[in-house]
C-alpha positions as a printed NumPy array, in Angstrom:
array([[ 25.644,  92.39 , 132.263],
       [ 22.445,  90.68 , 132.139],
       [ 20.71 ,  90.346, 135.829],
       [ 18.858,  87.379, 136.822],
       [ 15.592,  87.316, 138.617],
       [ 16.891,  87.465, 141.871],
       [ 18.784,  90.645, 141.318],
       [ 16.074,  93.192, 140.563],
       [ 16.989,  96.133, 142.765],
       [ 16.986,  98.365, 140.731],
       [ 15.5  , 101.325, 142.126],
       [ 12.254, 102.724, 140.002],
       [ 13.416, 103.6  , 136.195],
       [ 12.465, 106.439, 134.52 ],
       [ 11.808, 104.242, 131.34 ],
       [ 11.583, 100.592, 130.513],
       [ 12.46 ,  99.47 , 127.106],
       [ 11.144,  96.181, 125.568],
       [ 13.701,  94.746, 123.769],
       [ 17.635,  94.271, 123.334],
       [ 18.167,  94.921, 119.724],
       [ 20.284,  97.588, 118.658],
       [ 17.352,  99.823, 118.554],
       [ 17.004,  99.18 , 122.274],
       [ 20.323,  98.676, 123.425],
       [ 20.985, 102.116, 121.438],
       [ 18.482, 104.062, 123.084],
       [ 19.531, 102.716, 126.962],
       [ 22.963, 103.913, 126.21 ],
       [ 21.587, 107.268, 124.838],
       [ 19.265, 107.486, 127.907],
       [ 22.298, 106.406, 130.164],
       [ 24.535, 109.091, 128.393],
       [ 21.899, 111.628, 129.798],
       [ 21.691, 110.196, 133.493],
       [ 18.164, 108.179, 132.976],
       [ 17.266, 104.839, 135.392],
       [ 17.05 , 102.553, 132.266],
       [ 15.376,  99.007, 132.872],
       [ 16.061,  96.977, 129.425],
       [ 14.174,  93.491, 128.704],
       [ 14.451,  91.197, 126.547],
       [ 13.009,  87.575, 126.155],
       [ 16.517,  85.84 , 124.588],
       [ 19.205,  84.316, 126.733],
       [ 22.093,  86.427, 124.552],
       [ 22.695,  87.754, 121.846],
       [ 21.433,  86.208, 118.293],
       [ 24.215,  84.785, 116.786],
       [ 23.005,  85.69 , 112.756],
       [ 23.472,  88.25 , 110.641],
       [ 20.47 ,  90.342, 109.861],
       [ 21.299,  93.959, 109.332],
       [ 23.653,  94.399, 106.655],
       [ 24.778,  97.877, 106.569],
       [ 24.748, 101.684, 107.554],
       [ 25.194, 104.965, 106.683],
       [ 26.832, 108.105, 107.263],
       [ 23.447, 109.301, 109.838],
       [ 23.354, 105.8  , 111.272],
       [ 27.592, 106.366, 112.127],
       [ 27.067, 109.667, 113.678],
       [ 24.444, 108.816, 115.79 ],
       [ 26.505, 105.642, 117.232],
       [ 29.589, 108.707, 117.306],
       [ 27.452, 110.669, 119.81 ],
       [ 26.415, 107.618, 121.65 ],
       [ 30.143, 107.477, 122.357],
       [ 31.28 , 104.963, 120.15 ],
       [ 32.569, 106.826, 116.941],
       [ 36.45 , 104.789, 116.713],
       [ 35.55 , 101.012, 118.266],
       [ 32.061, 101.391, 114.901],
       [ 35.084, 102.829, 112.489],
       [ 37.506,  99.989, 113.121],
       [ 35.07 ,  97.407, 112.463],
       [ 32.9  ,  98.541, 109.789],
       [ 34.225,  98.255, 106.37 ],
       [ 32.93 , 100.759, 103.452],
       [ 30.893, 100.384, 100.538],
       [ 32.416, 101.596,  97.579],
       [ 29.084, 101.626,  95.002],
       [ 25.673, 100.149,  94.131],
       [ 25.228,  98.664,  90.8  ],
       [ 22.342,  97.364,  88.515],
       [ 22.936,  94.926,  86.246],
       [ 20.696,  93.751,  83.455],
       [ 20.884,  90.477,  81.625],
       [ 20.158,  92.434,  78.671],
       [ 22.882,  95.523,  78.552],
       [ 25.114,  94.701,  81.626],
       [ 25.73 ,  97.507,  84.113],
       [ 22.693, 100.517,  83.826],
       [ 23.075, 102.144,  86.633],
       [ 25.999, 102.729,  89.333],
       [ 25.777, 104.986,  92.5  ],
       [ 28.832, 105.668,  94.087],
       [ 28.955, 105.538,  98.101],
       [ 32.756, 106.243,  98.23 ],
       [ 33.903, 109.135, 100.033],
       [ 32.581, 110.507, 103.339],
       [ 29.66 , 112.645, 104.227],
       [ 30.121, 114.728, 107.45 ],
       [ 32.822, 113.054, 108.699],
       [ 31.942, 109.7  , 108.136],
       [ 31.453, 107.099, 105.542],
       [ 28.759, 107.156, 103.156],
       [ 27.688, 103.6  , 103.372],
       [ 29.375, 100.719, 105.257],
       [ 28.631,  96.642, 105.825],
       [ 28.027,  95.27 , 109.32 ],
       [ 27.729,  92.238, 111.102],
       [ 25.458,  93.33 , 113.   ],
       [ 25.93 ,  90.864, 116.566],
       [ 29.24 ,  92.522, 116.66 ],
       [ 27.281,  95.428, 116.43 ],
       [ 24.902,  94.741, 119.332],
       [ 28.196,  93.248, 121.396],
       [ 29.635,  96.649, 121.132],
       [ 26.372,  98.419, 122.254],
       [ 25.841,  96.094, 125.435],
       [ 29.153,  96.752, 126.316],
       [ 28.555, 100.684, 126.367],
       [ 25.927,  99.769, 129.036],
       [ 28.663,  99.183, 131.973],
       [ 29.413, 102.897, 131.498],
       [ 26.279, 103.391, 133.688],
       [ 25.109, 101.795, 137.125],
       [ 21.937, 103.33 , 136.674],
       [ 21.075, 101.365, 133.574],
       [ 20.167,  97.588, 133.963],
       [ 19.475,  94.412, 131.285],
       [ 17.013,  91.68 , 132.375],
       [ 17.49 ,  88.859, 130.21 ],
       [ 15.132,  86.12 , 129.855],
       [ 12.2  ,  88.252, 130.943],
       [  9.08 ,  88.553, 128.541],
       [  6.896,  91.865, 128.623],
       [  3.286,  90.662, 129.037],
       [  1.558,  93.943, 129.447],
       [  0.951,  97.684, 130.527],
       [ -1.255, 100.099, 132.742],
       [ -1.23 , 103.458, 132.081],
       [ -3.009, 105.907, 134.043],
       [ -2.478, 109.371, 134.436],
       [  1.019, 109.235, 136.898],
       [  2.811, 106.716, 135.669],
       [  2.806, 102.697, 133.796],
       [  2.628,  99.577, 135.522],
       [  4.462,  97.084, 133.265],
       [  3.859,  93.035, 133.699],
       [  6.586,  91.027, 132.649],
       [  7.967,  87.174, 133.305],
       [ 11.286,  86.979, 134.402],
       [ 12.893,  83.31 , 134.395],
       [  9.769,  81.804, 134.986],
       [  8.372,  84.521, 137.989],
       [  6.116,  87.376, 137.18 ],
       [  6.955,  90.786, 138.368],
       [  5.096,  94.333, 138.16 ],
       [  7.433,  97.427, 137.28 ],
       [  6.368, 101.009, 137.658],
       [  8.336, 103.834, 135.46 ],
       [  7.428, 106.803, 133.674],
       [  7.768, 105.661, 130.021],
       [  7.577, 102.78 , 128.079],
       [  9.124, 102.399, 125.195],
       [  8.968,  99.44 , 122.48 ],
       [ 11.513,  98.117, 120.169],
       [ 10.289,  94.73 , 120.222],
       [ 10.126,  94.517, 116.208],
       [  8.111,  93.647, 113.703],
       [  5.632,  91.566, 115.881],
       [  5.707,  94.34 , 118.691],
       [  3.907,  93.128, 122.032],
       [  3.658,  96.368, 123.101],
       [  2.463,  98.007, 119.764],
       [ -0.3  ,  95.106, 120.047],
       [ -1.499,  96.193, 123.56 ],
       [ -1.685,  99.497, 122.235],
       [ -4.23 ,  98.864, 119.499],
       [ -1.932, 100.463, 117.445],
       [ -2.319,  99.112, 113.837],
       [  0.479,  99.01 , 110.974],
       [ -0.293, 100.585, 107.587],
       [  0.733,  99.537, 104.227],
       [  1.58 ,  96.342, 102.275],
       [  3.177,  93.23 , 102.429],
       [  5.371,  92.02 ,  98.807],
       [  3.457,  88.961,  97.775],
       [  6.291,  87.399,  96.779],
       [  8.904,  86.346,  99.362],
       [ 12.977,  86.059,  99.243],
       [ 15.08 ,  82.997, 100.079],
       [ 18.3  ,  84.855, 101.968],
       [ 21.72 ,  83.211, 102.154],
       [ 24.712,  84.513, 104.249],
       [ 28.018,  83.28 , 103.265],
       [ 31.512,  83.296, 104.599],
       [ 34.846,  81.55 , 103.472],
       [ 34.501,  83.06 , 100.   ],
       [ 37.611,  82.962,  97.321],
       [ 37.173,  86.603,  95.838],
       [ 35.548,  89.136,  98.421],
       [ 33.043,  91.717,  96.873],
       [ 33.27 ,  95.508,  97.995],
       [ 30.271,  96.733,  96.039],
       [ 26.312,  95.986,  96.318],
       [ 24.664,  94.322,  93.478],
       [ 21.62 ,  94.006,  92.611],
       [ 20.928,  91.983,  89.337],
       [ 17.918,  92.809,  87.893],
       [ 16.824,  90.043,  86.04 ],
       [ 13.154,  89.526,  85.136],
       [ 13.879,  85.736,  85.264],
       [ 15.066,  85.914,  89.048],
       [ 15.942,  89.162,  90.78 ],
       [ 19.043,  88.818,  92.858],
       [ 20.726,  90.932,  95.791],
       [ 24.047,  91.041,  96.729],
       [ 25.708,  92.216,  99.279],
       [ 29.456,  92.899, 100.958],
       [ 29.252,  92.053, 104.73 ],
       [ 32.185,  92.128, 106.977],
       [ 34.865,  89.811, 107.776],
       [ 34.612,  88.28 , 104.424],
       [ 30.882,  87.34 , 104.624],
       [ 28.594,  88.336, 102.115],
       [ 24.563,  88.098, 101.328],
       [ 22.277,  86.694,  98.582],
       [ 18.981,  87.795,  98.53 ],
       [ 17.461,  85.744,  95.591],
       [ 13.285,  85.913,  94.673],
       [ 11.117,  83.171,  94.824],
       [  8.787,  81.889,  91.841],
       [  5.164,  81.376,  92.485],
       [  4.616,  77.66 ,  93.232],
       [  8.739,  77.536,  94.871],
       [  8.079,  76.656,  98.707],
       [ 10.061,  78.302, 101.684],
       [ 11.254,  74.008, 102.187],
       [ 12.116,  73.618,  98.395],
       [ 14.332,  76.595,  98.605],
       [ 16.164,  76.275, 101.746],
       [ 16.919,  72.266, 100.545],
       [ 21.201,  72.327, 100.085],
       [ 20.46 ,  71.135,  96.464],
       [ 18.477,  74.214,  95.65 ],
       [ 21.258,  76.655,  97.223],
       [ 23.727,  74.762,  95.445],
       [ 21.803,  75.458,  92.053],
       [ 21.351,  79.046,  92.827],
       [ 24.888,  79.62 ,  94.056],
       [ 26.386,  78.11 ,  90.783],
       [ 27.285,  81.29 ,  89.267],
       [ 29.662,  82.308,  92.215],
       [ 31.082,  78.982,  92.998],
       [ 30.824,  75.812,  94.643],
       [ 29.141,  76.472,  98.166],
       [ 30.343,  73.24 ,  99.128],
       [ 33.285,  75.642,  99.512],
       [ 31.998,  78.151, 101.431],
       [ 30.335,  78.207, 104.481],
       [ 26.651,  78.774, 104.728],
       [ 25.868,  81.189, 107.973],
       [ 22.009,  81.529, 107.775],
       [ 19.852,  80.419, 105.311],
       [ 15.891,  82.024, 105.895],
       [ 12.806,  82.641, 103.451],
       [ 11.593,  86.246, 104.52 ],
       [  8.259,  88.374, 102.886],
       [  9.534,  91.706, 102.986],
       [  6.975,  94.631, 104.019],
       [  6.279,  98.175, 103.854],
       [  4.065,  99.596, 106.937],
       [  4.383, 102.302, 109.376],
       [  2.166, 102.35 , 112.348],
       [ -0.26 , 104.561, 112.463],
       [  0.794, 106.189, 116.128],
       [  4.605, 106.181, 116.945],
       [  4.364, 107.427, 120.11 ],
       [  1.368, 109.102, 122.091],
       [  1.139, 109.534, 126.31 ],
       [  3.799, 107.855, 127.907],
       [  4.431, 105.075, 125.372],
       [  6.854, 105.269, 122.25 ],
       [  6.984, 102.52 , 119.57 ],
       [ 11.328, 102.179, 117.515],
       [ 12.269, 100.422, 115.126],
       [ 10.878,  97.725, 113.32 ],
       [  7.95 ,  98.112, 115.795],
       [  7.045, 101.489, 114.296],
       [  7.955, 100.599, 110.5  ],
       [  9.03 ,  98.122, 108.457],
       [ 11.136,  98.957, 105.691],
       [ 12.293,  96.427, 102.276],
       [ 15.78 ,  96.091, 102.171],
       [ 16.421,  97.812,  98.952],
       [ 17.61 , 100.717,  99.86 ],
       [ 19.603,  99.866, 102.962],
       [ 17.253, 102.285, 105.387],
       [ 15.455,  99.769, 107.718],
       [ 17.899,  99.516, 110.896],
       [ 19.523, 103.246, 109.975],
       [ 15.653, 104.42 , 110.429],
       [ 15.103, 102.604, 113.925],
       [ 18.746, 104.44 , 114.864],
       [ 17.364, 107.697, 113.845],
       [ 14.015, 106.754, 116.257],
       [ 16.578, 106.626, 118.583],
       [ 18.406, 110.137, 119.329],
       [ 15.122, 111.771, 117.9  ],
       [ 13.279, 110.144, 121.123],
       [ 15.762, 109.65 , 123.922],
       [ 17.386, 113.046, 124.122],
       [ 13.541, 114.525, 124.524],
       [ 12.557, 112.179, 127.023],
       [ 15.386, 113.149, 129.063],
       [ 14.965, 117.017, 128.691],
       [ 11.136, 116.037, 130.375],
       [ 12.572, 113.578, 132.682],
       [ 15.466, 116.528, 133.38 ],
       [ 12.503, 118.787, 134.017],
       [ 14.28 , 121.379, 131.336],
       [ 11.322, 120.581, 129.029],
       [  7.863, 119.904, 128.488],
       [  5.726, 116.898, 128.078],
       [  4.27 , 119.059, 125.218],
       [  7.772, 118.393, 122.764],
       [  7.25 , 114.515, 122.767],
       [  4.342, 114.749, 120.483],
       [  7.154, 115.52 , 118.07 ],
       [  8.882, 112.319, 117.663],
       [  5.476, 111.287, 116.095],
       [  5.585, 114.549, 114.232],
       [  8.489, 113.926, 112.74 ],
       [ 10.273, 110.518, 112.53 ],
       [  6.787, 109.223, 110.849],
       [  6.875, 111.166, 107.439],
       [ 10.216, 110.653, 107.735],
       [ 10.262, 107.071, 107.523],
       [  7.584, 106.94 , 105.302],
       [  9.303, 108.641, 102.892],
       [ 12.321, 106.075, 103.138],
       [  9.989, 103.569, 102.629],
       [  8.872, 104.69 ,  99.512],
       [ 12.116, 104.986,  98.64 ],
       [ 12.727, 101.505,  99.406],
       [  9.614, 100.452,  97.612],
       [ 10.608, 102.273,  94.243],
       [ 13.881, 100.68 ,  93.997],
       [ 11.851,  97.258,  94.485],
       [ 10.101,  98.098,  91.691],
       [ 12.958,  99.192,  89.512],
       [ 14.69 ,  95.624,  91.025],
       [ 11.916,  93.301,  91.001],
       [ 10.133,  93.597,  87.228],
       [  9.249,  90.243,  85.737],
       [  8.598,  91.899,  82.381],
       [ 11.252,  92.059,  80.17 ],
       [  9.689,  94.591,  77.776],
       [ 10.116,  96.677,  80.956],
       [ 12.996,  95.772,  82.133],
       [ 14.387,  96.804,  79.253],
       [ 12.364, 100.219,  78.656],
       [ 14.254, 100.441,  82.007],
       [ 17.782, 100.128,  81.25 ],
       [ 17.123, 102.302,  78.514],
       [ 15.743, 105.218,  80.443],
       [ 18.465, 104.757,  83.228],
       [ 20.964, 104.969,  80.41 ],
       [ 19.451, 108.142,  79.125],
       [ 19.61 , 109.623,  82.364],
       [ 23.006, 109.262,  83.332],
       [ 23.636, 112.629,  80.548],
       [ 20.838, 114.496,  82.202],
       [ 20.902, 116.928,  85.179],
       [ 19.472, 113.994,  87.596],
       [ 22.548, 112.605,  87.048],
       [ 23.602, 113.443,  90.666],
       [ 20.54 , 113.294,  92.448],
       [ 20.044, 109.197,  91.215],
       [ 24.123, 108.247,  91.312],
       [ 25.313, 110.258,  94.113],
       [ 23.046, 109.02 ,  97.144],
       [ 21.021, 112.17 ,  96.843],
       [ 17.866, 110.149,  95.645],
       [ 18.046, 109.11 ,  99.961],
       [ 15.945, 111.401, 101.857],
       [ 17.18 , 113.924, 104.019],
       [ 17.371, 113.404, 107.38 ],
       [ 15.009, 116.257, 107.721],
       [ 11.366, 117.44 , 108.534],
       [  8.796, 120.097, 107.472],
       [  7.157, 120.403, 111.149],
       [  8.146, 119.838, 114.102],
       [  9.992, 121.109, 117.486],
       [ 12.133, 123.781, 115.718],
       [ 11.217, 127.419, 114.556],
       [ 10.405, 127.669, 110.975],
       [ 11.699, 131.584, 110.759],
       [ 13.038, 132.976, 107.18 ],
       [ 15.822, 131.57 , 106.138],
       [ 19.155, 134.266, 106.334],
       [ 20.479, 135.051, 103.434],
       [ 23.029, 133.203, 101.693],
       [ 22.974, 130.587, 104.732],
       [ 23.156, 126.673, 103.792],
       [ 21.898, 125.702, 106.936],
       [ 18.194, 124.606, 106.913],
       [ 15.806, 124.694, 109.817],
       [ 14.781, 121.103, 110.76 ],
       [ 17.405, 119.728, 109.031],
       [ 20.722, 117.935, 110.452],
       [ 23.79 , 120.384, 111.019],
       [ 26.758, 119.702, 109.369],
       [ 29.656, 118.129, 110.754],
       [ 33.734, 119.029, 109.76 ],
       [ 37.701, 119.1  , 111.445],
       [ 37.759, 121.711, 114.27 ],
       [ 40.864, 123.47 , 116.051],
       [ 40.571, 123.638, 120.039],
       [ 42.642, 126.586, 121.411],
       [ 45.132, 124.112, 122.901],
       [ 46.183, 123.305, 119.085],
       [ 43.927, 119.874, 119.06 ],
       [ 42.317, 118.483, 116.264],
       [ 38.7  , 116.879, 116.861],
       [ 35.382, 116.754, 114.646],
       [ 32.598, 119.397, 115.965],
       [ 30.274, 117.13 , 117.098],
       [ 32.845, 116.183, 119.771],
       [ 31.928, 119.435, 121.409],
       [ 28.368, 118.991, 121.735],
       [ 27.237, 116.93 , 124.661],
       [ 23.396, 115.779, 125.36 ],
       [ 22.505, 119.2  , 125.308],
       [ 20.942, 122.212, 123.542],
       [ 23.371, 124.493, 122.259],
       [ 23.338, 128.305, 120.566],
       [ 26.408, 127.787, 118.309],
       [ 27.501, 131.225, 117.351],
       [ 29.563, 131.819, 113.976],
       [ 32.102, 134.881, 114.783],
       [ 30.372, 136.234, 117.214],
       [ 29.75 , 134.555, 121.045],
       [ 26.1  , 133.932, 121.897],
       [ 26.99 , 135.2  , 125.269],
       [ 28.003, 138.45 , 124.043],
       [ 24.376, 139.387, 122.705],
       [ 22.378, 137.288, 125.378],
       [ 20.471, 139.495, 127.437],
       [ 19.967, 138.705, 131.09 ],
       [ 16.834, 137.559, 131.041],
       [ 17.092, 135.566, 127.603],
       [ 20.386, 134.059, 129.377],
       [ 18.873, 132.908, 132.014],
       [ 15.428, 131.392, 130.301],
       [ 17.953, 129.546, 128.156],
       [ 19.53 , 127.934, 131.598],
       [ 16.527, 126.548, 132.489],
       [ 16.587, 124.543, 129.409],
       [ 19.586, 123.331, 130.372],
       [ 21.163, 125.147, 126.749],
       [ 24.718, 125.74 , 126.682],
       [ 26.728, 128.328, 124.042],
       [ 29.535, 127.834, 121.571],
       [ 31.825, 130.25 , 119.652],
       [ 32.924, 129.124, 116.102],
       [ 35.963, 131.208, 114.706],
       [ 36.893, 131.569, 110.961],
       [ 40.419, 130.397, 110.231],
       [ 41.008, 134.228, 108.885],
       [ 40.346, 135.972, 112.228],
       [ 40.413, 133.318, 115.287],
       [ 40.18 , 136.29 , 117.616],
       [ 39.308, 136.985, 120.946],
       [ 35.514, 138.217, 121.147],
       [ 35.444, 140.72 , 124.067],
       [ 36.404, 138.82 , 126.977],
       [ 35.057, 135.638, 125.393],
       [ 37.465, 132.997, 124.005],
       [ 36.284, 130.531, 120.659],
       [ 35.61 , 127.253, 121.342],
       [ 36.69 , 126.348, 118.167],
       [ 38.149, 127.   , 114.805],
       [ 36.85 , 126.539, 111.482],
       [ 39.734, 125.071, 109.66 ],
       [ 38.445, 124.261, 106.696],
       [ 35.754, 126.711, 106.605],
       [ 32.875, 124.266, 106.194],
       [ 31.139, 126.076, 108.766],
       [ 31.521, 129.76 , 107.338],
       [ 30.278, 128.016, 103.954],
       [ 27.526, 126.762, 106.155],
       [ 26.458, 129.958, 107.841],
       [ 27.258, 132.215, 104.783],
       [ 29.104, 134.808, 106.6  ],
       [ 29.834, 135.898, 110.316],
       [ 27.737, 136.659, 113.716],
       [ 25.037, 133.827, 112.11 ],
       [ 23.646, 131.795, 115.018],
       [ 21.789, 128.428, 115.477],
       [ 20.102, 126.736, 118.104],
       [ 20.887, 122.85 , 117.844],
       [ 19.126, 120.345, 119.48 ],
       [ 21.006, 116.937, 120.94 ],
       [ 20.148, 115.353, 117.743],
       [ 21.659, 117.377, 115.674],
       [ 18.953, 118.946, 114.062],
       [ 18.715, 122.706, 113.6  ],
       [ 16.075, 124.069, 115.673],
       [ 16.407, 127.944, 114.429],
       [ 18.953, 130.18 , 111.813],
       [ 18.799, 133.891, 113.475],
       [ 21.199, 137.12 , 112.836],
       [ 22.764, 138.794, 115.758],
       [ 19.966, 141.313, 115.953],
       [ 17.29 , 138.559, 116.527],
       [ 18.767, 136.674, 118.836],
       [ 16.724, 137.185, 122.076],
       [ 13.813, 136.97 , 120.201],
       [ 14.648, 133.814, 118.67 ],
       [ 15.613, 132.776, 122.492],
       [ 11.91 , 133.555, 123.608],
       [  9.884, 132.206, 121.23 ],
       [ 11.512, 128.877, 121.615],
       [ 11.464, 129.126, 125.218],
       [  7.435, 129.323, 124.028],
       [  7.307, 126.024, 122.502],
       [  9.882, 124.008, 124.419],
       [  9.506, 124.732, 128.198],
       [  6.429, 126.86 , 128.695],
       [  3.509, 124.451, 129.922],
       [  0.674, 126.973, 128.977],
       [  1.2  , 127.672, 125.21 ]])
């Protein structure tokens, strides 16, 4: 799949991506999906061999589903059954449980993740129009008003690229975030973490862990195909050398065995951070990733945020590539993926806090307050994931209209996902039906049946397609207009709280408008207003 030097005939691409992470890689396949020229560089030979990434969740799976890889993720991602925090003082405080599935998909599962990126370069030969340069360093970038010139060094021989975007995933040290000016906001942890993957273990852990001991905070988590991953703090004075000697790991691993036994994968001394940039995207260049945000591990979010970068971004670029959009909606990836990961970095940050404490007078006002809550109402909302922010946004490309009565499905929020029945008597899950697309999904009632003509055909030139969702208790026949689908386990009439409901959802996923059947061509033109017209 990579292309050497003397191979580069590829024909203009629409966008050039820095960087062949799974942020990247992700986002070429996405682009692909959608019939983008995709040139993809990266400065390594391969793939890196080491586990980084640890795991993902239930957003993080459906995105990779609509990228077109929902069974080969499934059969190689193990789930997480729970997170637990354990005191020295009173054992187990706290326990979330991650079993179970959340629109289809597991709530949390462990990845290795250069099986991961294996998988993602593979989905790459799906397209001719999307190529990988490997071995090729991004130097810098023109922009002017028409288009980017992009310098790079391919095996040794410098080369000058012209596209219409650039986009960089080059992580935390981004080149192209640099030549931007672009600054990163926030704080680094003063104190740093000594991590150790493992594999050849005697008893295999399904559950994270995080020890909370003021004397040395530990991590640790499940990882696939029997690995698993310590995350231990340093003291002040203990050196990145001192800790990484085998004599040290020996003396830290002592509790779980001998790791002459094992089999030590990476060993690494890393000083967690917690910055977003202060632009994620403006013009013609767009920052994913760990180039837009860094995020501390605690609370699992960091690659599942640089995923979410991804189908927020690609599927817009295409509609302006596609010419079934304008430039206008990209200023919304800033918009919205920046509070949005903001907010999972505080997240993150908290449960540092709640992890980290040195001070055993509050680590234990800690366990006792955890304890306490566990027979309060928050009871769900810390144990049951629900502390994890939405994968939603308070402005952004969608129409904020009132809310229908009785309907659980929020504007700028993601759509649900549940079983469907094709006519033909198939089973499938509904996002299976949605392509790269915008769709009106209508609930009882076919879009098409209260589209005017003009409406109709405003919604063609944004390339917007229709679906009909039946309720199991009346899969009939709509005029001469057949359902796509049928609610089988009436998730979907729970989610639009009654019949001829209607939403406009973007590629994403995301709700873009909740209308009745009486403001539907309305609703129609007022998007029209914000997504294709030029002059408003």
């Amino acid at each position: 799949m990579e292309r050497s030097v003397e191979n580069k005939n590829l024909n203009t691409p629409n966008v050039v991506i820095v960087g062949a992470g799974p942020v990247g890689v992700l986002t070429a396949n996405l682009l692909g999906l959608q019939g983008i020229p995709v040139l993809l560089i990266d400065q390594n030979p391969r793939i890196l061999e080491i586990p980084r990434a640890i795991s993902l969740d239930q957003d993080a799976l459906r995105v990779l589903q609509a990228a077109g890889f929902g069974e080969e993720i499934a059969a190689s991602m193990p789930s997480i059954s729970g997170i637990e925090l354990i005191s020295p003082f009173g054992g187990r405080f706290a326990k979330v449980n991650s079993l179970g599935s959340l629109d289809c998909h597991p709530r949390l599962v462990s990845i290795y993740q250069p099986e991961l990126e294996r998988i993602l370069r593979n989905g790459l030969k799906r397209f001719s129009h999307v190529r990988l340069w490997s071995e090729c360093t991004y130097i810098s970038h023109i922009e002017s008003e028409s288009n980017i010139l992009v310098n790079v060094k391919c095996q040794g021989v410098a080369c000058k690229i012209t596209t219409g975007f650039l986009l960089g995933c080059d992580g935390a040290r981004s080149t192209v975030r640099e030549n931007q000016g672009w600054s990163m906001l926030g704080s680094s942890y003063k104190e740093d973490w000594l991590i150790l993957d493992i594999t050849k273990l005697p008893n295999l852990l399904n559950k994270v862990e995080f020890i909370c001991d003021p004397k040395r905070p530990v991590a640790h988590v499940p990882g696939p195909n029997g690995s698993e991953r310590w995350e231990f703090l340093l003291h002040e004075g203990e050196t990145k050398e001192e800790m990484e000697k085998p004599d040290k790991v020996r003396e830290l691993m002592k509790p779980w065995g001998d790791v002459s036994q094992m089999e030590v994968e990476r060993i690494a001394v890393y000083r967690f951070q917690a910055k977003t940039v202060d632009w994620m995207g403006k013009g013609k260049i767009f920052l994913l990733g760990d180039a837009a945000h860094l995020t501390p591990p605690f609370a699992g979010q960091g690659l599942v945020s640089g995923i979410r970068d991804s189908i927020n971004l690609s599927w817009k670029l295409s509609a302006v590539i596609n010419k079934t959009a304008a430039s206008k909606i990209l200023s919304s990836y800033h918009t919205e993926r920046r509070p949005h990961a903001k907010k999972t970095i505080r997240l993150a940050v908290l449960l540092g806090s709640i992890i980290m404490t040195r001070s055993k007078i509050k680590a234990i006002i800690r366990d006792t307050i955890f304890k306490l809550l566990y027979y309060t109402p928050l009871k769900q909302f810390i144990f049951d994931l629900r502390i994890r922010p939405e994968n939603s946004f308070k402005h952004g490309l969608f129409i904020k209209n009132k809310k229908l009565t009785k309907t659980n499905i929020k504007v700028g929020s993601i759509f649900p996902q549940a079983p469907v029945k094709l006519p033909n008597g198939t089973f499938i899950l509904s996002d299976d039906l949605f392509g790269q697309s915008l769709y009106i999904i209508g609930y009882g009632t076919h879009p098409l049946s209260v589209l005017d003509e003009y409406t109709k055909s405003l919604w063609e030139q944004m390339g917007g397609k229709t679906l009909f969702f039946s309720n199991q208790q009346s899969f009939y026949q709509h005029g001469s207009y057949l359902p796509s689908a049928e609610d089988i386990t009436s998730a979907f009439f729970s989610a639009f709280g009654g019949l001829d409901r209607f939403v406009i959802l973007r590629p994403d996923r995301i709700v873009a408008a909740v209308f009745s059947k009486e403001n539907t061509n309305q609703t129609i033109l007022e998007f029209y207003k914000i997504y294709l017209e030029t002059n408003v």
